[in-house]
Every structure is written in C-alpha cells, then in structure tokens.
C-alpha positions as CSV (number, residue, x, y, z in Angstrom):
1,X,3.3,-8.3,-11.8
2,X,1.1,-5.2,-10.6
3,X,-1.6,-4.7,-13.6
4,X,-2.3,-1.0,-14.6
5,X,-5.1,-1.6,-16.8
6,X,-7.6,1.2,-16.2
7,X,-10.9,1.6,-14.9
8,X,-13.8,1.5,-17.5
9,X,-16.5,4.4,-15.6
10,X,-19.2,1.5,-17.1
11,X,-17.5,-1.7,-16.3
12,X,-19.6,-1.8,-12.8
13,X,-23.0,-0.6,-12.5
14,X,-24.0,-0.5,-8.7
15,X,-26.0,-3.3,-7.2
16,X,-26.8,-2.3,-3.7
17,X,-27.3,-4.3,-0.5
18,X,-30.7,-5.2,0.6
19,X,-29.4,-4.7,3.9
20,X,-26.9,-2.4,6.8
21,X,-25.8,-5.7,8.0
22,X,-23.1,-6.2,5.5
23,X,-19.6,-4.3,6.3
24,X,-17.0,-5.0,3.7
25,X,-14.2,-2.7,2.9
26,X,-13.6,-1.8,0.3
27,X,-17.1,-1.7,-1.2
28,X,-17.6,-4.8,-3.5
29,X,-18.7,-3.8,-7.2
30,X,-21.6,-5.7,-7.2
31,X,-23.1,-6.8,-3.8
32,X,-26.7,-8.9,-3.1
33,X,-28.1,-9.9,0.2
34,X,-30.7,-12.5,-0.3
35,X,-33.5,-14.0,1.8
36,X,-32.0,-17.7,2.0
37,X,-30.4,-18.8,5.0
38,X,-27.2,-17.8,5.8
39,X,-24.2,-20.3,6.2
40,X,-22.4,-21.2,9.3
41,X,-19.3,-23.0,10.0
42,X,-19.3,-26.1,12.0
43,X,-16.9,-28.6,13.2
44,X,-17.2,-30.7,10.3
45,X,-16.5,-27.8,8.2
46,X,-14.3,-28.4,4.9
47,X,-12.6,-26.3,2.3
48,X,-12.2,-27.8,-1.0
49,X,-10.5,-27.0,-3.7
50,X,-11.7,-27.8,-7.7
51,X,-8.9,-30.3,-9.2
52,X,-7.8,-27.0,-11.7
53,X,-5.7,-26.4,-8.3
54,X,-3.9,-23.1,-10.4
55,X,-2.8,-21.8,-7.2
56,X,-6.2,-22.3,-5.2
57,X,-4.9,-25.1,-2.9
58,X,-2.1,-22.5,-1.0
59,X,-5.0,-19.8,-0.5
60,X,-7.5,-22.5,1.1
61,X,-4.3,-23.8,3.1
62,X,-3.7,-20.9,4.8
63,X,-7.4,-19.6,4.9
64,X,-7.9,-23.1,6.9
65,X,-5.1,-22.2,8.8
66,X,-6.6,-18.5,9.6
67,X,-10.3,-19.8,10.5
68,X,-8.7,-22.9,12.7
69,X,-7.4,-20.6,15.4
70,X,-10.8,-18.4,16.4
71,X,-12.8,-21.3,15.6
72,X,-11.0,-24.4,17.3
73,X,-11.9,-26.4,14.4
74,X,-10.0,-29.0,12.0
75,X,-11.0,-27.6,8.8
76,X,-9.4,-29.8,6.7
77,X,-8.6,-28.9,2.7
78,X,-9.3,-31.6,0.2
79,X,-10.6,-31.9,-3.4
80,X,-14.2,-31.3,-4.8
81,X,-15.3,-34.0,-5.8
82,X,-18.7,-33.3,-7.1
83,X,-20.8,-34.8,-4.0
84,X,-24.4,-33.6,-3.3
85,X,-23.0,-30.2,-0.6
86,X,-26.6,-29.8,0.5
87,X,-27.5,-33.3,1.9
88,X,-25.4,-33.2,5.1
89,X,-27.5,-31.7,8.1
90,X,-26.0,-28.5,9.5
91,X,-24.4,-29.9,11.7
92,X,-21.6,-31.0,9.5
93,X,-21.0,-27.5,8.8
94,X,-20.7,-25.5,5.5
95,X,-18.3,-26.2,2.9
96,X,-16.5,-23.4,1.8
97,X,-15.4,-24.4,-2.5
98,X,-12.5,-22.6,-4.0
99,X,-12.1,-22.7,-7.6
100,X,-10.2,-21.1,-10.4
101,X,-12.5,-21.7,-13.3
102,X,-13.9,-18.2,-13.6
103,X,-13.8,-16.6,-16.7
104,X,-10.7,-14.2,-18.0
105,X,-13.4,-11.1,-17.3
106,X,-12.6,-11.8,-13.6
107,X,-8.9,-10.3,-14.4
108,X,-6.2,-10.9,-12.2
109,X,-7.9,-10.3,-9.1
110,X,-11.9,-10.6,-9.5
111,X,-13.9,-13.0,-7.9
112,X,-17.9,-14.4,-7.3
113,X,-18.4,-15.2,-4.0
114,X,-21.8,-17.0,-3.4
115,X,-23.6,-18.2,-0.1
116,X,-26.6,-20.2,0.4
117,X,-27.6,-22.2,3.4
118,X,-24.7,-25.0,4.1
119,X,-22.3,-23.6,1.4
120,X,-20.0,-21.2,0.3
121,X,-18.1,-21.1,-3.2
122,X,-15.2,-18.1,-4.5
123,X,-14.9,-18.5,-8.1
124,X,-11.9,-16.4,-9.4
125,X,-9.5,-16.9,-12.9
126,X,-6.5,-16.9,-10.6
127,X,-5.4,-17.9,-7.3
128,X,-5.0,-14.1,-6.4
129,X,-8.9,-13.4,-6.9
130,X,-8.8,-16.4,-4.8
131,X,-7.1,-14.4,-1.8
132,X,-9.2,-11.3,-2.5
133,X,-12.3,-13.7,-2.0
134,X,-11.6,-15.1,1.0
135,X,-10.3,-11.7,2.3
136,X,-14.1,-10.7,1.9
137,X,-15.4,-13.4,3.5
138,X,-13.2,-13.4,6.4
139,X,-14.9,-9.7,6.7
140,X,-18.4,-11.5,6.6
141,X,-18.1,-13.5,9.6
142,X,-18.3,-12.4,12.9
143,X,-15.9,-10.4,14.1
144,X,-14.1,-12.7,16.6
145,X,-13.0,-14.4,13.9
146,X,-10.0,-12.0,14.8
147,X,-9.7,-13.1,17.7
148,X,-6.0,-14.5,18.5
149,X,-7.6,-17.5,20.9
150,X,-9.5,-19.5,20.4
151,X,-13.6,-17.2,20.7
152,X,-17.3,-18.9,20.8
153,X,-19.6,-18.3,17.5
154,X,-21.6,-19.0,15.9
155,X,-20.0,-18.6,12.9
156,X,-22.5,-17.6,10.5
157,X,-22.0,-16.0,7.0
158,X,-24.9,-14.2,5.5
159,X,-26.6,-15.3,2.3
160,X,-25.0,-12.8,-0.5
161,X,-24.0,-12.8,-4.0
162,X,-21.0,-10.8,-4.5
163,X,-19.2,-9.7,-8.1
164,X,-16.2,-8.0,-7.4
165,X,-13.4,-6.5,-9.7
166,X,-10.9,-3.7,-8.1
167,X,-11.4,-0.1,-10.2
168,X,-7.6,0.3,-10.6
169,X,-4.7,-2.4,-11.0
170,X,-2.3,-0.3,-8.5
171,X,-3.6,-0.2,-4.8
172,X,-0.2,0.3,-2.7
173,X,1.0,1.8,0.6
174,X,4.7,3.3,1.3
175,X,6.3,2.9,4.3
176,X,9.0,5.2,5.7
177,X,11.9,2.7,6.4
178,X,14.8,5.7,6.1
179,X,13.7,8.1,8.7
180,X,12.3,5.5,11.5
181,X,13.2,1.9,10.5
182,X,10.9,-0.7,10.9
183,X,12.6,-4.4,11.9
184,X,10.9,-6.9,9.8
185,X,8.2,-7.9,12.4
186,X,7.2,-4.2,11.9
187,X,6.8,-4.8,8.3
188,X,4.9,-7.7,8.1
189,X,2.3,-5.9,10.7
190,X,2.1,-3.5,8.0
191,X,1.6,-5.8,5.0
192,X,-0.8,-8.2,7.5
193,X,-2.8,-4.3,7.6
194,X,-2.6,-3.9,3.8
195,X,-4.0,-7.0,3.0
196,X,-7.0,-6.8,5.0
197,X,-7.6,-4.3,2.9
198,X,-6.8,-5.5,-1.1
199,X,-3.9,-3.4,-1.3
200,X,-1.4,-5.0,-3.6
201,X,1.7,-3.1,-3.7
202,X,4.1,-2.1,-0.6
203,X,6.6,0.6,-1.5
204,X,9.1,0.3,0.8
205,X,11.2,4.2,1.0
206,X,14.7,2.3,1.5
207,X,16.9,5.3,1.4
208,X,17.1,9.0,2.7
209,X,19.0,11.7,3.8
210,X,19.0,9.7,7.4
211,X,19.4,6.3,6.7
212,X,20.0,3.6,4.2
213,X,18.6,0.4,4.3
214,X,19.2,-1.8,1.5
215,X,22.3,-4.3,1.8
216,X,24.4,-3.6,-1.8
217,X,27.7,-6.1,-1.9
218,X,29.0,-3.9,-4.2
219,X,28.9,-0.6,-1.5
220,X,28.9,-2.3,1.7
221,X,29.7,1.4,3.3
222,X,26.6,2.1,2.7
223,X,25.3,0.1,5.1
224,X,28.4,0.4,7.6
225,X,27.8,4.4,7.6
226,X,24.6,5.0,6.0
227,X,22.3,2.7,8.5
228,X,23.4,4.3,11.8
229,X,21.3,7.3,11.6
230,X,17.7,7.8,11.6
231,X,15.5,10.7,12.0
232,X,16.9,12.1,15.2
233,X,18.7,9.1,16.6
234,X,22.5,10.3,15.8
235,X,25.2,8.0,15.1
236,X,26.1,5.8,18.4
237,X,22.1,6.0,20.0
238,X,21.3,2.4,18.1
239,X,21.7,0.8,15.3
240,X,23.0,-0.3,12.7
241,X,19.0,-0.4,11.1
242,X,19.0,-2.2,7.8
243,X,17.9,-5.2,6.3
244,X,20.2,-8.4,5.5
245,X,19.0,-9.7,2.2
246,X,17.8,-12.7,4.0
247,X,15.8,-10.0,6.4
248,X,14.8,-8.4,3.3
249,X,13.9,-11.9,1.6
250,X,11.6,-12.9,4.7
251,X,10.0,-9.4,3.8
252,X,9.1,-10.2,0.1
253,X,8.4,-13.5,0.6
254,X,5.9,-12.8,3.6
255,X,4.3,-9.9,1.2
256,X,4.0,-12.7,-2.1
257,X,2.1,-15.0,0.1
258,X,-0.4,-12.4,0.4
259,X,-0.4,-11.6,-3.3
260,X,1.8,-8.2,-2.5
261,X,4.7,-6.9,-4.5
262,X,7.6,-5.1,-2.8
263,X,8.6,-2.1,-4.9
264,X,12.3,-0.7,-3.5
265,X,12.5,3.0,-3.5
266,X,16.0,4.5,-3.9
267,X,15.8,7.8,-3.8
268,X,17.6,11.1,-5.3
269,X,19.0,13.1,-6.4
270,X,18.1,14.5,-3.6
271,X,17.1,12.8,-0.5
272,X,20.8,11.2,-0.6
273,X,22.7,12.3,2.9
274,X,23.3,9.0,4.4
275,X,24.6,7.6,0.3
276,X,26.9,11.3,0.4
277,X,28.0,10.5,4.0
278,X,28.8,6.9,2.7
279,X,30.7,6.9,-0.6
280,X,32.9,10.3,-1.2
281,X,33.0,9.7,-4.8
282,X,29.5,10.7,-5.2
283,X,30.1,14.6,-3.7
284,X,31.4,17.3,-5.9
285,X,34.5,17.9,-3.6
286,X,35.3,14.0,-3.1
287,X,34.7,14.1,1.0
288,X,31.8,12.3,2.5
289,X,29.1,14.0,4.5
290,X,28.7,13.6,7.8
291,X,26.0,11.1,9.0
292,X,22.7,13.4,8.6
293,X,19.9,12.5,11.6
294,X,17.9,16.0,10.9
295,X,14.5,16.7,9.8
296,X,15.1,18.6,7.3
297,X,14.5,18.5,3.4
298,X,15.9,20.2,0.4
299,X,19.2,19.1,1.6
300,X,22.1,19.0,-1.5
301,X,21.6,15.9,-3.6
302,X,24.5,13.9,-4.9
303,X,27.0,15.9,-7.2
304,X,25.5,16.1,-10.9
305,X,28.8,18.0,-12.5
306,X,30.0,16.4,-15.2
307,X,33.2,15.2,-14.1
308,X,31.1,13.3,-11.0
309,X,28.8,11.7,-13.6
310,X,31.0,8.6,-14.1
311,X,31.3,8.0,-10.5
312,X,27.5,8.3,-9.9
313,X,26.8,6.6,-13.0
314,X,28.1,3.6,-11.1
315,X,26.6,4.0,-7.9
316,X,23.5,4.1,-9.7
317,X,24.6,0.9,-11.7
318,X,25.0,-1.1,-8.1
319,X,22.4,0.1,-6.0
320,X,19.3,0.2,-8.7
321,X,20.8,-3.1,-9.5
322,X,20.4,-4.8,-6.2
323,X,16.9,-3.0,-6.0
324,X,16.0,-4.7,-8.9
325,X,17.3,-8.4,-8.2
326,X,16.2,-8.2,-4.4
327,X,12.7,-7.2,-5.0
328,X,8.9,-8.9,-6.3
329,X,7.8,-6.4,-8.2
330,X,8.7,-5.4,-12.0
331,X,8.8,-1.5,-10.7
332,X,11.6,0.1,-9.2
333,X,11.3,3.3,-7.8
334,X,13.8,6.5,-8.3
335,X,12.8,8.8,-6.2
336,X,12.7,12.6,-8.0
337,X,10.9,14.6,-5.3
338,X,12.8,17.7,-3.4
339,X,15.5,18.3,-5.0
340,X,17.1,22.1,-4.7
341,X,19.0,24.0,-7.1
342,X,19.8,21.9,-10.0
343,X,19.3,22.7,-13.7
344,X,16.6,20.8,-16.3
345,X,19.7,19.1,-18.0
346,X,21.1,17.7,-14.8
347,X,17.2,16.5,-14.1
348,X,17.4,14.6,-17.3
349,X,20.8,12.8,-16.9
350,X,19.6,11.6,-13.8
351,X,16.6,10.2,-14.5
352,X,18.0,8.9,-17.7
353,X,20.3,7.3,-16.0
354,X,18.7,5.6,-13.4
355,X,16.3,4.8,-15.7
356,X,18.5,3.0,-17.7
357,X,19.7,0.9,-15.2
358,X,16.1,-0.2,-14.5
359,X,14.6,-0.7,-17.7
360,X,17.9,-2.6,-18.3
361,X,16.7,-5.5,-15.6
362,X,13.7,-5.4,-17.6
363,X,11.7,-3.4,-14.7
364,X,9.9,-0.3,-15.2
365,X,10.2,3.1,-13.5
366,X,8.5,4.3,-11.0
367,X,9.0,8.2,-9.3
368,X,8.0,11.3,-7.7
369,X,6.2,13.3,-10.4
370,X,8.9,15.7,-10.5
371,X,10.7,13.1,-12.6
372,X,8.2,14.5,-15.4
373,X,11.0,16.8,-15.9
374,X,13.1,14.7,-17.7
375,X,13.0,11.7,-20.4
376,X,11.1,8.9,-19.4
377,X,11.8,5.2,-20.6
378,X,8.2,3.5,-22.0
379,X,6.0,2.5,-19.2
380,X,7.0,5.0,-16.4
381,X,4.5,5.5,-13.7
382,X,4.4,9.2,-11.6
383,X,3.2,9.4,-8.2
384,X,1.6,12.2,-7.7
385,X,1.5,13.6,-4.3
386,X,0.9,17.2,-5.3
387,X,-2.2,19.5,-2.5
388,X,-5.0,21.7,-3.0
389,X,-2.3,24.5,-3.7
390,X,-1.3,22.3,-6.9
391,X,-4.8,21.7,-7.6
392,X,-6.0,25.5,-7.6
393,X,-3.4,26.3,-9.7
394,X,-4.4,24.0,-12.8
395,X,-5.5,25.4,-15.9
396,X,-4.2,28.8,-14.9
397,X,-1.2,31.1,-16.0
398,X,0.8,30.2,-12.7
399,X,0.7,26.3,-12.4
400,X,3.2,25.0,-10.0
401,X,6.5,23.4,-10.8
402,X,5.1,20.3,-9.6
403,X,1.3,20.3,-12.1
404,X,3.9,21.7,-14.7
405,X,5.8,18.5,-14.5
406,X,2.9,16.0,-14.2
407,X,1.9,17.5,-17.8
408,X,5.3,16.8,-19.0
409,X,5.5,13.0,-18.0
410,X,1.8,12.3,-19.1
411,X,2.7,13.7,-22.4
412,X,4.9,11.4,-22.4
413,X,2.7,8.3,-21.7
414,X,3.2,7.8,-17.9
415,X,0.3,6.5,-16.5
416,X,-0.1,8.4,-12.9
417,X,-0.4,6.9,-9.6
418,X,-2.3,9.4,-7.0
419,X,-1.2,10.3,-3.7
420,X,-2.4,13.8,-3.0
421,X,-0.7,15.1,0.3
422,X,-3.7,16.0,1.8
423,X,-5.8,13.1,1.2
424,X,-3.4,10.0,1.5
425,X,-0.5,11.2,3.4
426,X,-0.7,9.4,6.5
427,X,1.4,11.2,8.5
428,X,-0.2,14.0,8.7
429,X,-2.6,15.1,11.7
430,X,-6.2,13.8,11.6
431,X,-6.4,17.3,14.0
432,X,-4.4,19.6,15.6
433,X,-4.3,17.7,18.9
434,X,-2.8,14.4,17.4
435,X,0.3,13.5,19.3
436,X,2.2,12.5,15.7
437,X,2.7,13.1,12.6
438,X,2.5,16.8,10.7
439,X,0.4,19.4,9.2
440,X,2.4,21.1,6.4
441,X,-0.9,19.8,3.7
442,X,-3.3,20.3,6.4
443,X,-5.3,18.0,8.5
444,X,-6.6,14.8,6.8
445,X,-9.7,13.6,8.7
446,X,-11.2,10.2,7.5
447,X,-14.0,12.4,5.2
448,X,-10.9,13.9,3.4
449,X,-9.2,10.4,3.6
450,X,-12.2,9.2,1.7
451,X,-14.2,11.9,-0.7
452,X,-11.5,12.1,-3.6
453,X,-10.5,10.2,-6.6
454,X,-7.7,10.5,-9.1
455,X,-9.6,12.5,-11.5
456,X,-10.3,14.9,-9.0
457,X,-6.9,15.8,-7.2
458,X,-5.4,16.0,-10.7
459,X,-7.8,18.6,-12.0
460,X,-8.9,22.3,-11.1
461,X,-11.1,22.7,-8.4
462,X,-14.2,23.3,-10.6
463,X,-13.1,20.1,-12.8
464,X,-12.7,22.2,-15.9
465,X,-9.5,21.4,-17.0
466,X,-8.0,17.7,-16.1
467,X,-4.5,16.7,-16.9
468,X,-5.2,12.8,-16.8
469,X,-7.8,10.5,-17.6
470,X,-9.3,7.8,-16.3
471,X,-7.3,5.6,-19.1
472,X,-3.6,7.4,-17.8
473,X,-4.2,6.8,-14.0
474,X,-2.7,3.4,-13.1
475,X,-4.0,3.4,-9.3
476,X,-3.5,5.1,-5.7
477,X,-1.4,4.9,-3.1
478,X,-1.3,5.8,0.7
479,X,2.3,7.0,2.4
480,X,3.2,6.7,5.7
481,X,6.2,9.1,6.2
482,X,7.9,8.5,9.5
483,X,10.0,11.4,10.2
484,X,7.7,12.7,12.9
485,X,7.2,9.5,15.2
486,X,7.3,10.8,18.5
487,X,5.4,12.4,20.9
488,X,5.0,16.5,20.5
489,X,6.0,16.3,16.6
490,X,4.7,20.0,16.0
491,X,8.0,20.6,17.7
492,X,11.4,18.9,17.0
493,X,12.5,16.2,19.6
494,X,14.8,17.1,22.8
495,X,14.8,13.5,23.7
496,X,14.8,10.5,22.3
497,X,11.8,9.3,25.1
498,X,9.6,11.4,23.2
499,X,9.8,8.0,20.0
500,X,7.8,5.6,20.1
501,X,7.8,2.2,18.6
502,X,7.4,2.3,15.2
503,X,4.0,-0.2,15.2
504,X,2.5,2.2,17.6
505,X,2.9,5.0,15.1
506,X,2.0,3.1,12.3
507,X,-1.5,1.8,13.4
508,X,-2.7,5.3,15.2
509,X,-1.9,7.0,11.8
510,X,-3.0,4.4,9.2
511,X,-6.2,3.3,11.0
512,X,-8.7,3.9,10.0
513,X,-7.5,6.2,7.4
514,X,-5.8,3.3,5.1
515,X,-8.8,1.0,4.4
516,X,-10.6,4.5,3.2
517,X,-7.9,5.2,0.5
518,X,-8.2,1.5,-0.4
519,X,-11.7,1.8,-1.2
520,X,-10.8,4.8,-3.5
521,X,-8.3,2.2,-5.5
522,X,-10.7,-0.4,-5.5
523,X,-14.6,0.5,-5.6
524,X,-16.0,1.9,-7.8
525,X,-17.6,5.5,-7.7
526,X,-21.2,4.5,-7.9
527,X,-21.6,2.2,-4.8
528,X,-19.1,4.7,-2.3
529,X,-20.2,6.6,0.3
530,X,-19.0,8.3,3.4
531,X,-21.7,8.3,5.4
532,X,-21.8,4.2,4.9
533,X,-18.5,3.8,5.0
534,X,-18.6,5.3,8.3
535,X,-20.6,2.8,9.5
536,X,-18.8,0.0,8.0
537,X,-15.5,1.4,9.4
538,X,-17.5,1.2,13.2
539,X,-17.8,-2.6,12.6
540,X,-14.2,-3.2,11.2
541,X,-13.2,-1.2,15.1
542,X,-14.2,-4.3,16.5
543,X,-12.2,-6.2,14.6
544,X,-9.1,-3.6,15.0
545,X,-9.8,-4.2,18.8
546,X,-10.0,-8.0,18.7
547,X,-6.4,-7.3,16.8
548,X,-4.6,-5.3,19.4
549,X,-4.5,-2.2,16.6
550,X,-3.9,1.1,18.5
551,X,-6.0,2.9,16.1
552,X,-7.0,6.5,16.3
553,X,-10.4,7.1,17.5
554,X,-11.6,9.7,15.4
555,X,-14.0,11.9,17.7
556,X,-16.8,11.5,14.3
557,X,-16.9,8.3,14.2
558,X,-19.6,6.7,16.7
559,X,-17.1,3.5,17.8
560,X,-18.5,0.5,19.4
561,X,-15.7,-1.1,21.7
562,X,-15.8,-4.8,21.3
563,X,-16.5,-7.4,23.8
C-alpha cells in the first residue's frame, strides 16, 4: 500500500555534506561525509543479512545479483552472525549488513545508511527502506557500477552517515500506454528508470480515445476493436497493442520487486473512443464509433442520459473491476479530465458510480481533479495537473473551472497529488527545438522541472491564498503523455516514419527531467537546490551513458561524457 502520510515542514532539519563529492538523487534528509576511510568492495566481499530476515534477504539477493555483473565478483548473501567486521585485512573486502531492526520512526521507507573503513550497514523498519538504501548506495559507488560488463574499479564507497525519510508517501510516474503502447519490455525500462530514482507508484493510462489496453473477460471487444488504434497508427498499420493478463502480470510483478505499485487508469467520461467504438451500448444512439487514431481531445464521452445509465453502469461494473483485481496497488484511477458539454449532475453520477465500484473492491479513488465536481467516496486522491494560468487565477473573482474544482474535492477531504502541466508534464518541449513532445503549458526546462513544490503550484503566485496544505497533499507525480512521439510533433504526422520507438521517446523526455520531480516528492525543502542539483545530475550522465539512456542533453547543463 502507497502511504500518504504527510510531510511534517520540521520532521528534517538539513545536515549538509562536508563535501561536492557526494551525488545522490534525490537529496538524502540528513547526509554526513566523514574523515574515516572510505569502504571498497573486494572479492571477498559479503552481504549479510540480520536473522529478523522481514523481507531483507530478497533485497540483498538481488543487490548481490546487481553489484556481481560490473564487479565480476561472487558476493555471496549469508547471515550476520555477530563476528568482529573490522579484523579482516582489506583485502577481503567490505561487508555490506542489511538489517530491519530500525525503529518504527524510519516509516515505511526510511533508512541509516553508515560507512566506515571495511563496512557498510542499511538499517531500515522494512524491507522497502531496505531497497531505498541500497538504491543510495548503488549511487555512491563509482559509476561503472552501471556498466552492463563486467568494468575495473576500484570500488570504493565514501565514508558518510546518511538519515533518510522521503517528504511525501506518493512519488509516482504515468505512462501513456493508450496513445503509443509500450510492450512490456518498454515498461519495465520505465519502472527500472523510476526506481533509480525512489519513485514508488507507476500509473499506467490504460485507456483512451485511441486505444484500450486492459484485457476484461467480461468485454473482450474491447480488446478485439479497442487495441488496434493508437495515436495515428489507424486500424490495419499494427497491432492489436494490449496487455494479456499474464503480460500485464509480468508488469506488476516486475514493478513489486522494486517496491512499486501499478495503479490502472481507466479513463472517462471522456477520453472513451476506442470503449464507444467497442461496445454500442455505451453511445446514446446504440451504434459504436469508429476506431478513433486522432490527436485530438474533448472528443464526446460515453452517453450519460438516463436511459444509457444501466448499460454504462455495467461497463463500469467490469472494467473497474478487472482494474481492481489485476493490479498492486489499493488505488484505482477514474480518469475525470476533458470532458465537453455535460451537466454537474451527469459529473456526479459518474463519478459516483465508478467510485462505487472501486471503493466496493476495497480500493480507493484516484482522478483528474476535475472529479472535484462531484461526490467523492472517503479517501479520494486528486491529481492536479492544473498551469500558471490556474495558478494566477487563485484567490480571485475568476478562478478557473479547474482551481474551482480542486476547492470542491479538498473540501471534501481528498488529499491532492501534484502534477502541474508545466513543471511535471514530461511531454512537453524542454525548448522549442526539441524533436518531440508539445508546448501547449509552455517549455519545461530542468530549472522549472525542479524549483516548485505542491504548496506552490496550488497557491497564487504571491502565495497569498493556498487551497491545500502541507497535511492534504498526499505526494507528486510526473506524466509522460505519448501522443506526440514522433519526429516534427509541432505538426501532426504525414507518415508513420516520423514514430519512433517508444523507449527512445521515453528516455529523451524523462531524463533528466524525472529524477528532478523525484527529488521534489522526496527531499525535503531545506537541503534542495538547483544549482547542486545540477551538478549531481552531471554525475548521474555518466551513469545514464554507461546505461545506454538516450537522454536529452540540455544545452545548461555542463555534461561530462563518460569513459
């Protein structure tokens, strides 16, 4: 389960490093660089785990299993057995100690990470702080640790002391699956990307006006019709593109192991072509669509008159059912956003609805903010993706439909996840001369990527009036919308050359812009900055490089290439 607990503003008072050597991201809460010596791994290097195994024994497993490649060492895992860890010469190699003994202030995902000559402990209260603790110290060794051969070292780990605890609970990343699909290789690039980084939740945008990607027993037109369109690839150019639940089990289970949950978006009203063009019942007149492979939004959402409410009722019934049963995570998402000409009552029914059918598999809702509009069950979460143009407007006589809805839903007690459009929409433009993506929020360089938090984008400009606090924001999230993934995307496509593979899109436009919204979710404010983060993203290049990332080079950023 993804925790929501808030941020306390006093919970982590800044310790800062002793030293520029250090490049972690995100920022650790507390972080120490000490004058002993610094570790190194040997040949004779072990990891051992503390008999309370809770977990700890998978994460050393396939730690061991990480470090053996770059390293060409054994690294064996075995059990701490209290011997003396400084008499062995270091030659033998430090021992790397994982335990899960820490105290219940850790949470769910803190750790202590501690290094001093020959060894190297993580102390966390779970085998997820586990994860996140060797996840930092993977980012302490050298970088060709990355490598995918087997690279010389040394393999040295500076002395430090580090505290760490995330800000927020929610750290997640969507991924466009409707308008470009992404096999399941795809995928797991993506979550092997959000871990790296502490992200913890991967919402996965299943369904849209061009495509449908879930397999439902219960509608299996919608995969037959619905999956052979995707955002300019008309019906007969590939396809089908959708996941078989064993496809779509490889997917969860490949995110768990990395302490992720999958949350399912199904989206509409609105947003609902490729359902419409799949199941008559669900249009006002009874006909399907045709197949939609368009780039357009504010297209007519499923039919909300009364007489089609039974019919839609139970499509809702099905396909938020499979959601629910198929997926990790105890949130399913409903969609909400876009959706044209329909009145405040038929808002309501439909998120009533659909949120019955959730909270009735005992998983809580999760949608656009515009969802705000109607009744939400206990425990909703908004995501808010609203722009500077919602932002201006707050606190004034003409707020936007979409601040105006935020308000209603936090009045209601949804806590508020935050992904502003023009700081955490990955696909748009880092500038104008960017071969993907669009602009419609603006550019996002990495500064704009980086400077915000929660607080901010959901309050005036001058900070006067705020509609959330700290206590109602549940976390952040980065979206990679994959409707422009081609070549020349200021334009529409005139041929199907123009696409390119959908990995290639997704590093250039999430690196290096998704470990800076990470660090929004997890650091907190007092030891951030751009100017260092800069120069820890330099460092993490290398690592990118030794990765095969095609990530963007950002003409700002002084990159090193690595050797």
């Amino acid at each position: 389960m993804i925790g929501v607990a808030p941020f306390r503003a006093d919970a982590h008072p800044a310790i800062p490093a002793t030293t520029t050597t250090v490049a972690v991201i995100p920022a650790p809460a507390h972080l120490e660089v000490h004058a002993d010596e610094a570790a190194a791994l040997g040949p004779r290097t072990v990891i051992k785990i503390h008999s309370r195994d809770n977990g700890a024994r998978k994460v050393g497993s396939q730690f061991a299993q990480f470090l053996r490649t770059a390293t060409g060492y054994r690294i064996p895992v075995g059990t701490a057995d209290g011997d003396d860890h400084h008499s062995d010469s270091r030659a033998r190699g430090a021992t790397v100690e994982l335990s899960t003994r820490g105290g219940a202030a850790l949470g769910q995902e803190g750790y202590a990470l501690n290094v001093k000559k020959n060894r190297v402990s993580i102390e966390a209260h779970t085998a997820e702080g586990l994860f996140r603790g060797v996840t930092t110290l993977r980012q302490l060794l050298p970088r060709q640790i990355e490598s995918a051969t087997q690279a010389e070292g040394p393999w040295t780990v500076p002395a430090v002391r580090i505290s760490d605890t995330p800000r927020y609970g929610y750290r997640g990343a969507m991924l466009d699956v409707a308008r470009r699909f992404f096999d399941v290789a795809d995928v797991k690039r993506f979550i092997d990307h959000m871990a790296m980084y502490k992200l913890n939740a991967l919402h996965l945008h299943l369904t849209d006006d061009q495509g449908w990607r879930l397999t439902v027993d219960e509608r299996p037109a919608l995969t037959q019709v619905g999956a052979s369109t995707q955002s300019g690839w008309k019906p007969g150019t590939g396809g089908p593109w959708y996941y078989t639940k064993a496809q779509y089990r490889e997917i969860v289970e490949y995110a768990a192991n990395r302490f992720i949950d999958v949350i399912p978006e199904i989206d509409g009203p609105g947003h609902a072509t490729a359902a419409k063009a799949s199941l008559p019942e669900v249009n006002c007149d009874g006909q399907a669509v045709p197949p939609y492979s368009g780039f357009d939004v504010g297209l007519p959402p499923v039919c909300l008159a009364p007489e089609a409410r039974p019919a839609v009722k139970a499509y809702l019934t099905d396909v938020l059912q499979e959601a629910s049963r198929q997926s990790s995570a105890d949130i399913v998402h409903i969609g909400g956003d876009e959706v044209p000409s329909i009145t405040t009552e038929q808002m309501d029914w439909y998120v009533r609805s659909a949120g019955e059918v959730v909270t009735g598999e005992g998983k809580r809702v999760m949608g656009w903010h515009q969802i705000g509009a109607g009744t939400l069950p206990s425990g909703s979460l908004l995501q808010w993706w609203g722009d500077h143009g919602d932002q201006a407007s707050i606190g004034t006589d003409r707020e936007t439909g979409g601040v105006r809805d935020l308000r209603a839903g936090v009045a209601q007690g949804a806590q508020v996840i935050a992904s502003p459009a023009d700081r955490a929409y990955l696909d748009m433009k880092y500038d104008s001369t960017n071969p993907y993506g669009l602009s419609w929020a603006g550019l996002v360089n990495l500064r704009r990527a980086y400077e915000w938090d929660p607080i901010s984008v959901t309050s005036s400009p001058d900070g006067a009036h705020r509609i959330v606090s700290e206590q109602q924001v549940a976390g952040v999230e980065a979206a990679l919308w994959s409707d422009r993934a081609y070549r020349g995307s200021s334009s529409l496509p005139t041929s199907l050359d123009q696409f390119v593979p959908p990995s290639v899109y997704a590093d250039f436009m999430t690196y290096p812009r998704l470990p800076a919204i990470a660090e929004v979710g997890w650091s907190p404010g007092a030891v951030r900055s751009y100017d260092d983060f800069q120069r820890r993203v330099v460092a993490h290049g290398q690592r990118w490089d030794l990765r095969g990332i095609g990530y963007y080079r950002a003409p700002d950023v002084p990159w090193v290439t690595a050797s």
